[in-house]
C-alpha positions as CSV (number, residue, x, y, z in Angstrom):
1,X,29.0,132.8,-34.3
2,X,26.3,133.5,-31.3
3,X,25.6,129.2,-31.3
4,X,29.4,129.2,-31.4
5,X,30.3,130.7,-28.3
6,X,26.9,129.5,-26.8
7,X,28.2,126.2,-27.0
8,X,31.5,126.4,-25.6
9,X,29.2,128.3,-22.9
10,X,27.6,125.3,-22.1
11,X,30.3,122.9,-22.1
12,X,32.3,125.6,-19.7
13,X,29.7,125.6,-17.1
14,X,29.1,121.8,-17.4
15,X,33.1,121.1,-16.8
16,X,33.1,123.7,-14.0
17,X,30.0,122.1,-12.4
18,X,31.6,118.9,-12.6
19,X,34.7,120.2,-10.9
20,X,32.7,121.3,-8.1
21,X,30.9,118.3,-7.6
22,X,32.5,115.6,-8.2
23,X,34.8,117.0,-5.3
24,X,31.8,118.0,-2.7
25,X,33.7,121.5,-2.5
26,X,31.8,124.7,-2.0
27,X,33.5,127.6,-2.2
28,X,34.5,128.7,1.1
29,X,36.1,125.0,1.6
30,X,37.8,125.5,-2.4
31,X,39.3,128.9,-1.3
32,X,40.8,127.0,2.2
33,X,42.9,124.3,3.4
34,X,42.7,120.9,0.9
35,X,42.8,118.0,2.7
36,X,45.8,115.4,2.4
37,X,45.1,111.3,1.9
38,X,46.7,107.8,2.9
39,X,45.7,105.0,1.7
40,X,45.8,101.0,2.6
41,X,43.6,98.7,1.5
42,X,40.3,100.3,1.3
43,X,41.0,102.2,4.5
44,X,41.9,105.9,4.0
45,X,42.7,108.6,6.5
46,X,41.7,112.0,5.3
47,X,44.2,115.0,7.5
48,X,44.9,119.1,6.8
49,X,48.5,120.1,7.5
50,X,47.2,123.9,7.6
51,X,43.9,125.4,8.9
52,X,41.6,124.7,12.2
53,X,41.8,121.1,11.3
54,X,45.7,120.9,11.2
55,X,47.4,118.0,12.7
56,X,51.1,117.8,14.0
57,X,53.4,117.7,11.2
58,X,56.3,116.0,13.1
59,X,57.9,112.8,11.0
60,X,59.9,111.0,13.5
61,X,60.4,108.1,10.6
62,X,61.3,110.2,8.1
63,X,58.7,108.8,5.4
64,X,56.8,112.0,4.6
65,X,54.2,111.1,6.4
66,X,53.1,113.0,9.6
67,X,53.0,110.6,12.2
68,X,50.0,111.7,13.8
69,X,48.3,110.6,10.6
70,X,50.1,107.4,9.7
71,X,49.5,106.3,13.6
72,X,45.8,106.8,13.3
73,X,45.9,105.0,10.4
74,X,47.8,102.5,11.5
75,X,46.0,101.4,14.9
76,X,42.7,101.8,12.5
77,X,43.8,99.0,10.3
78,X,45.2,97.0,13.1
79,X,41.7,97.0,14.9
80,X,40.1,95.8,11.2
81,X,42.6,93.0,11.2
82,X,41.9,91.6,14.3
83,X,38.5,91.8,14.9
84,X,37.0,91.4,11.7
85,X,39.8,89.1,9.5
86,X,41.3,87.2,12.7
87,X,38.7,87.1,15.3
88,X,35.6,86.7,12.4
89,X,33.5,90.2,13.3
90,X,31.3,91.2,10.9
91,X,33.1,93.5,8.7
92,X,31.4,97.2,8.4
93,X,31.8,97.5,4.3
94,X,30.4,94.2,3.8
95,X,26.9,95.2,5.8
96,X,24.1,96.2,4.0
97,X,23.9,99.1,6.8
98,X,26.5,100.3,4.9
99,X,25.9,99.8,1.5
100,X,27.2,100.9,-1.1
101,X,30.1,102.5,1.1
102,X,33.3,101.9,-1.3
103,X,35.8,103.3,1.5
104,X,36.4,103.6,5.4
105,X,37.4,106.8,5.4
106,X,38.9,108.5,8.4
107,X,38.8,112.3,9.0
108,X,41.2,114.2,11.9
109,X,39.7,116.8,12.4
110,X,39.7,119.4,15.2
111,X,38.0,118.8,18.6
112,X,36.4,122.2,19.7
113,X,35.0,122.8,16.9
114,X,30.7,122.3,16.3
115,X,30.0,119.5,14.0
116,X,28.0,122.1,11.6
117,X,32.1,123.3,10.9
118,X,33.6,120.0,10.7
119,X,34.3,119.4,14.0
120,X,33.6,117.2,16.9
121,X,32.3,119.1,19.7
122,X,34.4,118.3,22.4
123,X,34.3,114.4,21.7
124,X,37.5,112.7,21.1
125,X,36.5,110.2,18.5
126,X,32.9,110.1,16.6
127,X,31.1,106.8,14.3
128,X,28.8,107.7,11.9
129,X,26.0,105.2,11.5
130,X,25.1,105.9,7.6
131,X,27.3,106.2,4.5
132,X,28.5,110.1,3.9
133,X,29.5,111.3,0.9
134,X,33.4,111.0,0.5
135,X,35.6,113.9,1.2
136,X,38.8,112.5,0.1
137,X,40.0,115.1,-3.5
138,X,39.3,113.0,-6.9
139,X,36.4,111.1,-5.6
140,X,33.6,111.0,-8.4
141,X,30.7,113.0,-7.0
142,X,28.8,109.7,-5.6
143,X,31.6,108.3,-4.3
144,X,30.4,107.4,-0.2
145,X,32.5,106.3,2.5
146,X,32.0,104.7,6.4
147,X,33.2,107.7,8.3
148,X,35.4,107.9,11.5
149,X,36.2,111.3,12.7
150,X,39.5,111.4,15.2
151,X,40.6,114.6,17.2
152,X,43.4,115.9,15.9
153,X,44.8,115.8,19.3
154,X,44.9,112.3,19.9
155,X,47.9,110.4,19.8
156,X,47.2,107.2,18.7
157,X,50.4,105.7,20.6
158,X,49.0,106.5,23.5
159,X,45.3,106.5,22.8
160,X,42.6,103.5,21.6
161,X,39.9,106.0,20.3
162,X,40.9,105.0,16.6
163,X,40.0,101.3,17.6
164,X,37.2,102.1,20.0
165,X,35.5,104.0,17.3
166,X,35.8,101.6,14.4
167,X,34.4,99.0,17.0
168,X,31.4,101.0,16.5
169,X,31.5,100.1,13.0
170,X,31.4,96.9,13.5
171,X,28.2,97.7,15.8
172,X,26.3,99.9,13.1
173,X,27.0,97.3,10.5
174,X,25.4,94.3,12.5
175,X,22.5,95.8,14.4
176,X,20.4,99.1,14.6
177,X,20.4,98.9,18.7
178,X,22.2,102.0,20.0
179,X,21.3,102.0,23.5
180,X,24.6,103.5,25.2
181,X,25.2,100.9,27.8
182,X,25.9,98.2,25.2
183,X,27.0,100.5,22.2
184,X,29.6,102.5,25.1
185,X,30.1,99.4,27.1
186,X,31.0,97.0,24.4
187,X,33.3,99.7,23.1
188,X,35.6,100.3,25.7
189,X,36.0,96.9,25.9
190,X,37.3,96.3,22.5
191,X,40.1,98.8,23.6
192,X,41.2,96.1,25.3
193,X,42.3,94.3,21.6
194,X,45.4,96.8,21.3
195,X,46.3,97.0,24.6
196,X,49.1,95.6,26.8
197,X,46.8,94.4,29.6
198,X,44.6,91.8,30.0
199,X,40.9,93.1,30.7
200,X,40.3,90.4,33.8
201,X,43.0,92.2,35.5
202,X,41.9,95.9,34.7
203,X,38.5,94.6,35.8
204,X,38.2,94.3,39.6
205,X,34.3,94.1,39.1
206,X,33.5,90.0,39.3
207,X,31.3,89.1,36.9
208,X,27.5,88.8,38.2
209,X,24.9,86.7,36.0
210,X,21.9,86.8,36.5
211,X,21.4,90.5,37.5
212,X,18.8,91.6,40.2
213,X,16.1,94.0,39.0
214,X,18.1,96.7,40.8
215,X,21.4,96.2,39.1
216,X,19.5,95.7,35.4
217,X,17.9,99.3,35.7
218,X,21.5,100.8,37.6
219,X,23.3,99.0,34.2
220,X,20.7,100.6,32.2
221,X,22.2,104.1,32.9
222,X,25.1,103.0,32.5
223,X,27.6,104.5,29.4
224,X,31.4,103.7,28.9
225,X,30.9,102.1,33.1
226,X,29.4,99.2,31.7
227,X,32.5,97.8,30.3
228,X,34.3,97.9,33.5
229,X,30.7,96.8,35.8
230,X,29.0,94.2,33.1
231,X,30.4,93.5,29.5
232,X,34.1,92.7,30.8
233,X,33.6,90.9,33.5
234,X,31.1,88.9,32.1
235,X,32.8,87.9,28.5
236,X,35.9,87.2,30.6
237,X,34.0,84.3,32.7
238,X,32.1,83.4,29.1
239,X,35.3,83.5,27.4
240,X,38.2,82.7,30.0
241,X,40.9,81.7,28.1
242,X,40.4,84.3,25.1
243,X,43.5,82.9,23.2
244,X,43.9,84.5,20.0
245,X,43.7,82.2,17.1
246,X,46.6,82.1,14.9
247,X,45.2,83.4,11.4
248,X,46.9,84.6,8.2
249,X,45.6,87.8,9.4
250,X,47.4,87.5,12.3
251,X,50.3,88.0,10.4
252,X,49.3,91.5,9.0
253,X,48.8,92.3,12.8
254,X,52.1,91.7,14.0
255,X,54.6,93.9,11.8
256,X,52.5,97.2,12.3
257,X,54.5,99.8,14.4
258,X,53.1,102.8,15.1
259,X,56.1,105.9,13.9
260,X,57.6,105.4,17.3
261,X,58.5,101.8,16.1
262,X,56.6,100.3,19.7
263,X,54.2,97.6,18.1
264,X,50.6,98.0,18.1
265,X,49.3,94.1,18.8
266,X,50.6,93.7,22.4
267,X,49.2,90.2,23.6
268,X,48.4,87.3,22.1
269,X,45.2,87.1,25.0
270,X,42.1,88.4,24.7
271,X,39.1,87.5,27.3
272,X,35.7,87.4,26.1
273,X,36.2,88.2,22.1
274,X,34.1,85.2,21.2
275,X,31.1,86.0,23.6
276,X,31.4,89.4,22.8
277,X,31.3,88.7,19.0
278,X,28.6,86.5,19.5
279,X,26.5,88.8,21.3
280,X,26.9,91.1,18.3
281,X,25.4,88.4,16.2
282,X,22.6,87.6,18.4
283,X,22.1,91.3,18.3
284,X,21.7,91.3,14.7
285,X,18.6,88.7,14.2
286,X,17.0,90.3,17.6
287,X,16.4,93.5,16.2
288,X,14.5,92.3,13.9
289,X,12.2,90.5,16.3
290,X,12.4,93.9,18.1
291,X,11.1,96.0,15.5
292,X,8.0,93.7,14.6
293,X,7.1,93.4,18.4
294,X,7.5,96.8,18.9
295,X,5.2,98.2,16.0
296,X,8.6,100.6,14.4
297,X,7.4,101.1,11.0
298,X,11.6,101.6,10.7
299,X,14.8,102.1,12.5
300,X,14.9,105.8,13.4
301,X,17.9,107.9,15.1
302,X,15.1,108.0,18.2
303,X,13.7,104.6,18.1
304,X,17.0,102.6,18.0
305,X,18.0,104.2,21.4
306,X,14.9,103.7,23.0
307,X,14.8,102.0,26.9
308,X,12.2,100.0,25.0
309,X,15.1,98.0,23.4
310,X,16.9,97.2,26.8
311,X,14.5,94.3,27.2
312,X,15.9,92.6,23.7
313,X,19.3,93.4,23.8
314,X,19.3,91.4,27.6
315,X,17.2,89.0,26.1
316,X,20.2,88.6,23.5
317,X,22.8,88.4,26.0
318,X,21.1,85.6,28.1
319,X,20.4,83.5,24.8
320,X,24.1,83.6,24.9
321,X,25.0,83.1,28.2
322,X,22.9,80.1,28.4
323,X,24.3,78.6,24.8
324,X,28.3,78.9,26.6
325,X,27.1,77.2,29.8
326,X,25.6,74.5,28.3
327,X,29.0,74.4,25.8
328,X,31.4,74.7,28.4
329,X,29.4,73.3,31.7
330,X,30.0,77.1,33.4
């Protein structure tokens, strides 16, 4: 009788450890708000209609979806479409920076709080560079997802942080540079993608190639200001035109509304995706060339945003510069 209810002991507290794992829960998080989940593709935002993390729970479509979440979800996909399936990107969950991520999952979550409570610390939008363990409910316990977090007060009608921050996907997943004046820089550009404005016009900056040693060290410094004083200016001369290619992608693009049925593709012109995208690439084979030369036994949180990396990511650049002169006599 004793090995009886020993047994069924055991198998209790093995089904109630599996409960708890297999859903990354610990108590306090059981006992509180459960998170809600959309899904499209392999794209998944993760929202809370209750608690600190609580988004708006207005439904101006009527589809039982808060619009809030379905907007962020939708810009998010629209940003995947274009970049990486119509204008050839790398694609985050096919990097090995990434691997074995089986999701992109993206969290709205609330904006004071620290990121030790699930927050974002003041920041509106935040990348992670490494796969996290999934914290959408049913996942098997070593389920792990790319991660976006999104303020829970952004709008996403009237706001490109969704698409800013999966552009830093799209960084992470090619190269392990993070040095803000090209991980910020080439950002806020990408903005650009979704928007209803053409980035040569937004721009007044004129594009300056080669810099002096005075601007190189003033663009060093630079964050989100390089877009506007460097990247834009310069893909735009690279990359006049910037026509979009027509794509079967393309056509995913062009239904999505966001919930206020205004569309979320905007122009069919976008200046200086294919310099910008082949920068990225450039990026990708320089850092290893980096790391050798510069004696990292690895690629560490310190190390990858090091002013000792300005040198290759310029080096990078001018490689390209020089291969779109020579293509189209610039």
């Amino acid at each position: 009788m004793a090995q009886k209810y020993m047994t069924r002991f055991i198998i209790m507290a093995i089904l109630l450890l599996h409960c708890v794992s297999g859903n990354e829960l610990n108590a306090e998080e059981f006992e509180g708000p459960q998170p809600q989940v959309q899904q499209a593709d392999k794209i998944r935002v993760i929202y809370y209609t209750e608690g600190p993390h609580a988004i708006s729970l207005e439904d101006k479509n009527l589809n039982s979806v808060p619009d809030q979440a379905e907007d962020i979800l939708t810009q998010t996909m629209a940003a995947y479409y274009l970049f990486v399936e119509t204008l050839g990107f790398p694609a985050p969950l096919q990097s090995i920076h990434f691997h074995p991520a089986k999701f992109l999952d993206i969290i709205i979550c609330s904006q004071e709080l620290p990121l030790a409570e699930g927050g974002l610390e003041g920041l509106p939008g935040k990348a992670f560079a490494q796969p996290l363990p999934s914290q959408a409910p049913g996942d098997p316990a070593d389920t792990l997802s790319i991660v976006l977090k999104i303020s829970s007060a952004i709008n996403a009608e009237e706001d490109q942080t969704p698409a800013r921050e999966f552009f830093h996907l799209i960084q992470y997943g090619t190269t392990f540079f993070k040095n803000k004046w090209f991980t910020e820089g080439t950002s806020r550009w990408a903005e650009y993608g979704l928007r209803n404005e053409d980035p040569e016009e937004s721009s007044p900056t004129p594009a300056i190639w080669p810099l002096s040693d005075e601007q190189t060290t003033a663009l060093f410094e630079m964050e989100e200001q390089a877009a506007e004083n460097f990247w834009t200016p310069l893909a735009a001369k690279m990359n006049n035109r910037g026509v979009i290619p027509f794509t079967p992608a393309l056509y995913k693009i062009m239904p999505l509304l966001y919930s206020n049925k205004q569309p979320v593709f905007k122009s069919m012109r976008f200046p200086g995706w294919m310099f910008i995208r082949d920068v990225l690439i450039e990026l990708g084979r320089t850092d290893d060339i980096a790391l050798r030369e510069l004696g990292y036994q690895e690629w560490t949180k310190d190390n990858e945003a090091s002013p000792k990396n300005n040198k290759y990511i310029m080096e990078a650049v001018s490689t390209v510069v020089t291969r779109y002169k020579a293509a189209f006599l610039l």
